[in-house]
Biotite code that builds the C-alpha atoms (Angstrom):
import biotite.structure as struc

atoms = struc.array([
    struc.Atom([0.000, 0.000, 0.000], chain_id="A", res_id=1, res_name="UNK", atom_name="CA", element="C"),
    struc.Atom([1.291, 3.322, -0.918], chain_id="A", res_id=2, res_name="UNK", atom_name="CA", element="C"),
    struc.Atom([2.213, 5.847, 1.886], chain_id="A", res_id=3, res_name="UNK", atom_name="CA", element="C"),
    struc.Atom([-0.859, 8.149, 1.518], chain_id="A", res_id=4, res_name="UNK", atom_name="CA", element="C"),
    struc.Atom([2.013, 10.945, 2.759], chain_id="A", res_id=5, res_name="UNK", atom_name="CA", element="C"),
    struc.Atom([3.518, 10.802, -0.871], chain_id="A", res_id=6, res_name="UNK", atom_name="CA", element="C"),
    struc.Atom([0.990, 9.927, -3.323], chain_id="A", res_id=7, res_name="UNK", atom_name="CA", element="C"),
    struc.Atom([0.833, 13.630, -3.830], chain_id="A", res_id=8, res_name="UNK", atom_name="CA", element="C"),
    struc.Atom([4.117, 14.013, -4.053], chain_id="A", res_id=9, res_name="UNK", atom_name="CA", element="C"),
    struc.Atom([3.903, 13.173, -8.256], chain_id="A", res_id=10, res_name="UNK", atom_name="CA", element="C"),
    struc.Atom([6.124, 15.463, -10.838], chain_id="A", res_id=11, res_name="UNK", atom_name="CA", element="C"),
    struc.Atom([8.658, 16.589, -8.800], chain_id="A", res_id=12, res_name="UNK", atom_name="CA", element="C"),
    struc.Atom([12.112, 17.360, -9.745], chain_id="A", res_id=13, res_name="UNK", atom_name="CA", element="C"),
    struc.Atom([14.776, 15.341, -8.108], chain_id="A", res_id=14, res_name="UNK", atom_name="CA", element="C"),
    struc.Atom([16.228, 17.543, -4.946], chain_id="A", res_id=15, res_name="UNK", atom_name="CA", element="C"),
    struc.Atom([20.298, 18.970, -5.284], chain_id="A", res_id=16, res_name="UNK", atom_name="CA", element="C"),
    struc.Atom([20.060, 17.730, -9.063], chain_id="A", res_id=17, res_name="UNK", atom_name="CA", element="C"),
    struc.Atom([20.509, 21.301, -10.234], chain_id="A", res_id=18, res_name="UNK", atom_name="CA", element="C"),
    struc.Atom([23.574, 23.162, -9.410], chain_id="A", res_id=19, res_name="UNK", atom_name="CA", element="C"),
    struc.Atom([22.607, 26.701, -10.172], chain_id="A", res_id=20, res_name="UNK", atom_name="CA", element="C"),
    struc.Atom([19.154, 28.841, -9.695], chain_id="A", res_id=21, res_name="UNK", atom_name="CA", element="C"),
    struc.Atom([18.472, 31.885, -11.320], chain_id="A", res_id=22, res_name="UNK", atom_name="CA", element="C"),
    struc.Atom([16.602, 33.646, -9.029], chain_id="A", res_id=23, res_name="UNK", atom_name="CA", element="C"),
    struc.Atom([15.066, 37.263, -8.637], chain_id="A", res_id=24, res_name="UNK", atom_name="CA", element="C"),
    struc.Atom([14.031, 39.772, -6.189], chain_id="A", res_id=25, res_name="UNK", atom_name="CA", element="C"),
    struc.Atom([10.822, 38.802, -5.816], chain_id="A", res_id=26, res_name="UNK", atom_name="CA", element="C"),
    struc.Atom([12.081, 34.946, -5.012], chain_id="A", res_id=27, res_name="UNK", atom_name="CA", element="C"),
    struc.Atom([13.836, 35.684, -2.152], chain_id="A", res_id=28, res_name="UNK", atom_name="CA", element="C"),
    struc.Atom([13.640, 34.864, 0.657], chain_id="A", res_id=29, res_name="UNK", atom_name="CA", element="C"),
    struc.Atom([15.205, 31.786, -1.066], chain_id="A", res_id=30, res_name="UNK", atom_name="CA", element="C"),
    struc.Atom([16.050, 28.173, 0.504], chain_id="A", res_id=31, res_name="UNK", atom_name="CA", element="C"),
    struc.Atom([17.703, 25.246, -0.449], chain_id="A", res_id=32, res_name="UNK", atom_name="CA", element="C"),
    struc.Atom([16.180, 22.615, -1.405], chain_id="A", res_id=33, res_name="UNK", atom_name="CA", element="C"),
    struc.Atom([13.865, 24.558, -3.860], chain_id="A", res_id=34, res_name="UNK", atom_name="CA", element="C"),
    struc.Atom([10.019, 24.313, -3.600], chain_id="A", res_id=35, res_name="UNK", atom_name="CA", element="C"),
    struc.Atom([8.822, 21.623, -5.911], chain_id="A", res_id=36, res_name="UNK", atom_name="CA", element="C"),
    struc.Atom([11.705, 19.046, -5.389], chain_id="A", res_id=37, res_name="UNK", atom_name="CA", element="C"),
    struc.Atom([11.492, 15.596, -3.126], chain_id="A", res_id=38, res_name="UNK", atom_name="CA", element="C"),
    struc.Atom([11.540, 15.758, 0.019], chain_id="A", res_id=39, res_name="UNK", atom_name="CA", element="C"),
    struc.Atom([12.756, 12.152, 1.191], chain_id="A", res_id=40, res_name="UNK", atom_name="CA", element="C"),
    struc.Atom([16.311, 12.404, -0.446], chain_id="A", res_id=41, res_name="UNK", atom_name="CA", element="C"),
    struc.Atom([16.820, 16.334, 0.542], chain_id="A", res_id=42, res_name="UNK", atom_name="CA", element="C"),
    struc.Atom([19.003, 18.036, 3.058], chain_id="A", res_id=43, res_name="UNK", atom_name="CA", element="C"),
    struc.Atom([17.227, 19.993, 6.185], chain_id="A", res_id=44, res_name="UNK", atom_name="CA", element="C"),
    struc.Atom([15.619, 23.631, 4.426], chain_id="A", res_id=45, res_name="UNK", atom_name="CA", element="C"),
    struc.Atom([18.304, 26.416, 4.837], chain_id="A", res_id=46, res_name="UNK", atom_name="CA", element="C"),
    struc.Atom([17.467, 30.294, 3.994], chain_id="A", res_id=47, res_name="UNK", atom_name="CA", element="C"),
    struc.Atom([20.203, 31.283, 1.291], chain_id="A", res_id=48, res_name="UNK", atom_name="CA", element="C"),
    struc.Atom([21.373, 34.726, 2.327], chain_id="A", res_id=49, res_name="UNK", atom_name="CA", element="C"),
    struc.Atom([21.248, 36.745, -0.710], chain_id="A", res_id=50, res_name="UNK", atom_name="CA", element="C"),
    struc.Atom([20.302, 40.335, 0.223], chain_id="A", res_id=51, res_name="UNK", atom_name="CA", element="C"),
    struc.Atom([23.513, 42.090, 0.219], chain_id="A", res_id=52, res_name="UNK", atom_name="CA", element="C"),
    struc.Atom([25.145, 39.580, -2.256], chain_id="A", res_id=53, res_name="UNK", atom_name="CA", element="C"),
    struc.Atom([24.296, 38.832, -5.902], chain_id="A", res_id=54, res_name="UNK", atom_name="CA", element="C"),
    struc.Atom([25.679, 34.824, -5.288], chain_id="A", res_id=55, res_name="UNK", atom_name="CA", element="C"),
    struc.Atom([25.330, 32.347, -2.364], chain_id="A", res_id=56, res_name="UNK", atom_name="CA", element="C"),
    struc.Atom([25.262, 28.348, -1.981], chain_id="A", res_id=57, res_name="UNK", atom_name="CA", element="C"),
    struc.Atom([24.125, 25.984, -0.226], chain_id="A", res_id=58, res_name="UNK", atom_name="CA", element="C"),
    struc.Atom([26.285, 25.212, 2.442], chain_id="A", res_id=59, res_name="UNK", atom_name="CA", element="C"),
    struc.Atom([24.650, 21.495, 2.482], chain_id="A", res_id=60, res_name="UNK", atom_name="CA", element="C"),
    struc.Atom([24.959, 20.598, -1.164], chain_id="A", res_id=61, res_name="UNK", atom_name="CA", element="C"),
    struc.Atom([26.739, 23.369, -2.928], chain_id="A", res_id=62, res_name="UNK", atom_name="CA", element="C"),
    struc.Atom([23.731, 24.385, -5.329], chain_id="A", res_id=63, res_name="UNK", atom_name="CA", element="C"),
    struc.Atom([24.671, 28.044, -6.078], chain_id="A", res_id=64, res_name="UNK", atom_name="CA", element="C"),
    struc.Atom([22.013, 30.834, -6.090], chain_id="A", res_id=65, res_name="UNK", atom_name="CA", element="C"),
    struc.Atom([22.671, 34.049, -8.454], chain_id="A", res_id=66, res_name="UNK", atom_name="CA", element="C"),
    struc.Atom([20.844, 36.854, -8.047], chain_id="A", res_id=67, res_name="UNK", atom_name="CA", element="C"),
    struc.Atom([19.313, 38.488, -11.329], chain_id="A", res_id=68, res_name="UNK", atom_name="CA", element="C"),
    struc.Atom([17.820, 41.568, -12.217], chain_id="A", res_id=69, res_name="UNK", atom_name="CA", element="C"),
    struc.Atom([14.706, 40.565, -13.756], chain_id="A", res_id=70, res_name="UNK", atom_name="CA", element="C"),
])
């Protein structure tokens, strides 16, 4: 029987598989792992802190976070 905490869990992208996000101002705050990626092969949420820098990672996985000026 399927855990009935996952079934929802369908089309996600695989969590750390990226290794760069583009994001914007109107992302942030921004944490790694992203919304919209597994959850049972992730790393514990961490805020990246991008407000006085244009680039941050993840100090978990490494997945780097540029700031763009969309």
């Amino acid at each position: 029987m399927p855990n009935p905490n996952t079934a929802a869990q369908i089309n996600l992208k695989e969590s750390c598989a990226e290794t760069m996000y583009e994001v914007s101002v109107s992302d942030l705050p921004v944490h790694c792992p992203m919304p919209g990626t597994t959850l049972w092969n992730s790393h514990p949420r961490v805020y990246i802190p991008l407000d006085d820098k244009t680039e941050a990672s993840c100090p978990y996985c490494g997945t780097v976070y540029k700031l763009t000026k969309k």
